[in-house]
N, C-alpha and C positions, 0 to 999 in steps of 0.2 A: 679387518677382522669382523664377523658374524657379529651381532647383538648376542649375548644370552639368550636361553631358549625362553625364558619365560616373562621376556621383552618381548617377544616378537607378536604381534596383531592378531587375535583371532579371525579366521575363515570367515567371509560375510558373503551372502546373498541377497542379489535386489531381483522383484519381478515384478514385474507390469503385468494390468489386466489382462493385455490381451495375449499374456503367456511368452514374449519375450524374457531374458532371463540374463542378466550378470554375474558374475562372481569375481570378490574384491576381499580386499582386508577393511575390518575394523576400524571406524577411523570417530574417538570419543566415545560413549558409552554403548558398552555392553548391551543386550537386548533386543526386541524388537518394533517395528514401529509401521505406520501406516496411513498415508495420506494421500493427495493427489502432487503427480507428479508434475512437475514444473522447470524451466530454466531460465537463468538469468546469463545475461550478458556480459553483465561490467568487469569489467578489469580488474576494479580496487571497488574496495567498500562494502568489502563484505561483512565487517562488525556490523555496520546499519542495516545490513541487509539480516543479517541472524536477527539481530531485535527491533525489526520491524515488526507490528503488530498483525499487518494486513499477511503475514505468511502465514499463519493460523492455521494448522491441519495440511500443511503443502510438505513436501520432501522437496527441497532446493536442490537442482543440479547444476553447478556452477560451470559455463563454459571454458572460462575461464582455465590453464592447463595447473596453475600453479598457485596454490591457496596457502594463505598463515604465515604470507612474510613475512608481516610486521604485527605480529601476535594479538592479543587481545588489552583494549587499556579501559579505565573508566569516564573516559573523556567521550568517547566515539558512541555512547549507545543511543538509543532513540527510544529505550525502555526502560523498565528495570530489569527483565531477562529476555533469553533467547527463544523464540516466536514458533520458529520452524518446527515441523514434525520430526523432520530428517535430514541431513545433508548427504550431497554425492560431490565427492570433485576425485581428480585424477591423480594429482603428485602433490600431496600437504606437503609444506616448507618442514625440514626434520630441526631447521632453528630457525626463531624467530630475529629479524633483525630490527629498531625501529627502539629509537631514545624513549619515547612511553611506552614502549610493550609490559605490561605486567603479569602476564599471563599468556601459556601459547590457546592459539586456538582448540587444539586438543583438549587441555586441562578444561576449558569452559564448558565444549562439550559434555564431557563425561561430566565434570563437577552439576552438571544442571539435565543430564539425565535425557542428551539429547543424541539418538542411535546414527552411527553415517555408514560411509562405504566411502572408500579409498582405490584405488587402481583399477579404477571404471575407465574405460575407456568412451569418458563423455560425449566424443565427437558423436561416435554412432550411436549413445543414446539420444544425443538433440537431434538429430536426424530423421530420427526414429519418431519422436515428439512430433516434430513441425509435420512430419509425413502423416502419423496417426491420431495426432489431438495431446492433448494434455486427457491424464486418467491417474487412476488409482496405481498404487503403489505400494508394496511392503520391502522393508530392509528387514534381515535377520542373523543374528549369529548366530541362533539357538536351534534355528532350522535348517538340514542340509536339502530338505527333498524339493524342489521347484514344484513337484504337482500341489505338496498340503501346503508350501505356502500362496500359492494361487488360489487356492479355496476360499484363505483369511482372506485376501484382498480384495476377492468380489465380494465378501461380506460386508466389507468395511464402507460408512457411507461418502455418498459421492458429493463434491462441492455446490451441484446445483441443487437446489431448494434448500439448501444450507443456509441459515439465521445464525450468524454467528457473532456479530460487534457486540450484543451485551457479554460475551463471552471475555472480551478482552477489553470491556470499555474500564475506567477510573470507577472503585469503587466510592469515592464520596469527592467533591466537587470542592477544588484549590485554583488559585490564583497565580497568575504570571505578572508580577508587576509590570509597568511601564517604567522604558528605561529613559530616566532623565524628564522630560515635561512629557506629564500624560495627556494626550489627545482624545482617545477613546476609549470604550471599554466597548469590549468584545464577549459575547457568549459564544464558547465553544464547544458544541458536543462531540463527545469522546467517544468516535467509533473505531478507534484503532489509533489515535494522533501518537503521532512521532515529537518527540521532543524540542524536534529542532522549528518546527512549526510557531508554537508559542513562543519561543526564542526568537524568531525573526519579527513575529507581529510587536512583540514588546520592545523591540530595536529602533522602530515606527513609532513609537510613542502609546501605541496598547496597552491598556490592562487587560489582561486575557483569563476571565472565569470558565476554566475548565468544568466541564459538567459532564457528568454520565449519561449513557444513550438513552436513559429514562425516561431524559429531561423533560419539562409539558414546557408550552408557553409561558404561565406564570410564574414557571421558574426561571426562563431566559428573561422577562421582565423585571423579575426581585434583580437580576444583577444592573441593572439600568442601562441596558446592552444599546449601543449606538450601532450594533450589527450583529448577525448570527453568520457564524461559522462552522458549518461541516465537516468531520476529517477524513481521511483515509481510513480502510478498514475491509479487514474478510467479509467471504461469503456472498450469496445472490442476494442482488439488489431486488429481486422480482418475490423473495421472499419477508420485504422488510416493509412493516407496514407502519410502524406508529411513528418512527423519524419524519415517515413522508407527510405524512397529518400532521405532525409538527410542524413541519415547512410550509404547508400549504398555510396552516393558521399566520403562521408570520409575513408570510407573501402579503397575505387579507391584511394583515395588521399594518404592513406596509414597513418591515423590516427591512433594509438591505440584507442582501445573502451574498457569501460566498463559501463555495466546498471545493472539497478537492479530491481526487479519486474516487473513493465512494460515494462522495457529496456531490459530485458530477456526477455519479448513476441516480442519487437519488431525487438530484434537482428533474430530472430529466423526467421520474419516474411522476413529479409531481407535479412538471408541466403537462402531463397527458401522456408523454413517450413511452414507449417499451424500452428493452435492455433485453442483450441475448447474450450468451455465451462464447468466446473468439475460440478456435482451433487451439490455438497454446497459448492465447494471452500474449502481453507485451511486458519484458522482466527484463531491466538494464539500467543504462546511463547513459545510451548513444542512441536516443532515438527521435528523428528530426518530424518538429511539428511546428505549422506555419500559424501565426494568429492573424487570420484572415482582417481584422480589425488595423493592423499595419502593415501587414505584408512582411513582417519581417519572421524568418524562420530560426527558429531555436532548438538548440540540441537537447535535450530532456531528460529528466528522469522518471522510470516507470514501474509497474509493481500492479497490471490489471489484468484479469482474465475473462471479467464483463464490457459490456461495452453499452451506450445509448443508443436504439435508431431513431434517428434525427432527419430529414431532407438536408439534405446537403447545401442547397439552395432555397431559398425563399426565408419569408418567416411565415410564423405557424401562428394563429392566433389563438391566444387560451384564457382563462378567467382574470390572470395577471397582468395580459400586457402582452407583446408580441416578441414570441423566441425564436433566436435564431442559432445556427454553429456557428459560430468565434473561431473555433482552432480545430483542426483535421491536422492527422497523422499524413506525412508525405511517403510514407510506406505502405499504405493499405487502403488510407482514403478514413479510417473509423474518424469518427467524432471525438473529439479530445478536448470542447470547449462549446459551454453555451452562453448565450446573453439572453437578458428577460430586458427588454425594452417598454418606458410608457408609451402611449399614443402621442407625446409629442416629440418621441425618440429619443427618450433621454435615460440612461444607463438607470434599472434599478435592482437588478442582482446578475449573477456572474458566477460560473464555476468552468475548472479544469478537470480533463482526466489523469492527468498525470502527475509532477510531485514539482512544485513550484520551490518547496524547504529544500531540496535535492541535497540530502547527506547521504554520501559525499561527493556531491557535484554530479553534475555543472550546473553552474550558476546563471544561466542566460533567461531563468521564468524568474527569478526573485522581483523582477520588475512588478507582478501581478499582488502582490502582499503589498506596493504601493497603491495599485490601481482600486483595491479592496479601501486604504485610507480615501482616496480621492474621492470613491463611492460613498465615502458617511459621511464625509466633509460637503459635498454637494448634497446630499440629503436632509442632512442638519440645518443648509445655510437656506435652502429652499422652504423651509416647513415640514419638507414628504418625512414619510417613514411615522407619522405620530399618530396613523390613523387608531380609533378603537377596536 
């Protein structure tokens, strides 16, 4: 039997810059909305994916065919809410199945005010994507005419020279205890971190002072930081200037570093490198990147639409020490990992492009949240890192 009529999903349109054009049902709040269009890979894990920080102004199109199995819980976020501009997936689950679900995916949407589209036939939009770039985007219920809402969406601005992590960084600066014997303490700036971040460093025996992207020197020093930590985060790295004078002061200070996703553009951006823009980014859970440092290849988790250029080979030599790439993607060759070496080649700071916390999964980088310990335990035990 039919739903009621006044169940039934209102009329949605999505279009793309460049005048391609869908039409779908309604899928969570009413309205309309406008970001750069994007897609991701993964199978599962799409809670973390919605309140991920680093989606910030993105419309998410999940390749995925079948969303909201296992509904929405409070256990799974990596925020306090949901990140996205927009969602698109193809067949939502019309019941959630999953012993925490307390919420269907739908209700979250709408309740938080966040616009989708439903019965897209995603194939041919990711198609369309990898063929054309990642672009702007509008979803609409409100509007039926593809010409005026084409108009909003070339208006609307675009992700490059976007400065957006103060946007969604911590507004005042809290703590991750250390679980069980605390080993170190960590300053973290908060350019998007995901929760499960600080969660794993404090597993390691971290005290993790979460800090906002304002952070100066003197304030990663008041926490008596045995290391500075980068996080993930929106926006062009090529627009972000005062993290990376940050970092550069703590390189000089002689701080170990590690970042991660954006912490990765931004070490990069501080070793001297540029950072350009990829075609559609890299958005999943199935994406194989070797760390050249063992040879061994790890299936990853991803969430980047910038990227470092780096030499692929050699090291580079810069004010700190000599950098080199660590890890490359085995799909494309990008840079996905650098190392800052001293002259007597001895490990003094480190970052990934990719998402080493990997909620939810896989688990094959968690290794590098130790390698980050080993890094201030060897730094500690030598003297380094106490320069003025």
């Amino acid at each position: 039997m039919a739903p009621p009529a006044h169940d039934l999903p209102a009329p949605a349109l999505l279009v793309l810059e460049d005048g391609r054009t869908f039409r779908g049902e309604s899928f969570g709040a009413e309205g309309e909305t406008f970001g750069e269009a994007v897609f991701s890979t993964g199978m599962s894990g799409y809670q973390e994916t919605l309140t991920d920080p680093s989606y910030h102004r993105q419309v998410v199109v999940m390749t995925a065919p079948h969303v909201g199995n296992t509904g929405m819980n409070d256990e799974d976020r990596e925020s306090s809410r949901i990140w996205v501009a927009g969602y698109v997936v193809r067949d939502p689950a019309r019941v959630p199945s999953n012993w925490r679900s307390a919420r269907t995916l739908a209700d979250d949407l709408r309740e938080q005010g966040v616009v989708g589209i439903s019965g897209v036939d995603t194939r041919a939009l990711t198609r369309h994507l990898r063929e054309r770039g990642a672009m702007r985007v509008g979803i609409s219920t409100v509007e039926t005419d593809p010409e005026r809402l084409l108009e909003r969406v070339r208006d609307a601005a675009a992700m490059s020279g976007a400065n957006l992590s103060e946007a969604v960084t911590t507004a005042e600066p809290y703590v991750v205890p250390a679980q069980g014997e605390k080993r170190f303490t960590v300053a973290a700036v908060d350019l998007g971190i995901k929760a499960n971040t600080p969660r794993m460093m404090s597993e390691r025996g971290m005290e993790v002072h979460v800090l906002p992207a304002t952070a100066t020197l003197d304030e990663v020093r008041a926490t008596g930081a045995d290391g500075l930590f980068f996080s993930n985060g929106p926006g062009d790295p090529a627009a972000t200037t005062r993290q990376v004078e940050l970092l550069q002061d703590a390189l000089r200070a002689g701080i170990p570093y590690f970042g991660i996703c954006f912490g990765n553009q931004l070490f990069g951006r501080a070793l001297g490198f540029g950072t350009y823009k990829l075609k559609y980014g890299h958005r999943g859970i199935n994406q194989p990147v070797m760390d050249r440092t063992t040879g061994r290849v790890e299936v990853t988790a991803h969430n980047h639409g910038f990227a470092v250029d780096a030499p692929l080979e050699g090291a580079t030599a810069t004010e700190f020490g000599d950098a080199s790439v660590s890890h490359v993607c085995l799909n494309d060759d990008v840079v996905e990992g650098l190392e800052l070496r001293d002259g007597d080649g001895r490990l003094r700071s480190f970052s990934v492009q990719y998402h080493p916390e990997a909620a939810a999964g896989p688990h094959d980088a968690a290794y590098l949240f130790d390698r980050f310990g080993d890094l201030m335990s060897d730094r500690a035990r030598t003297g380094a890192g106490t320069e003025a």
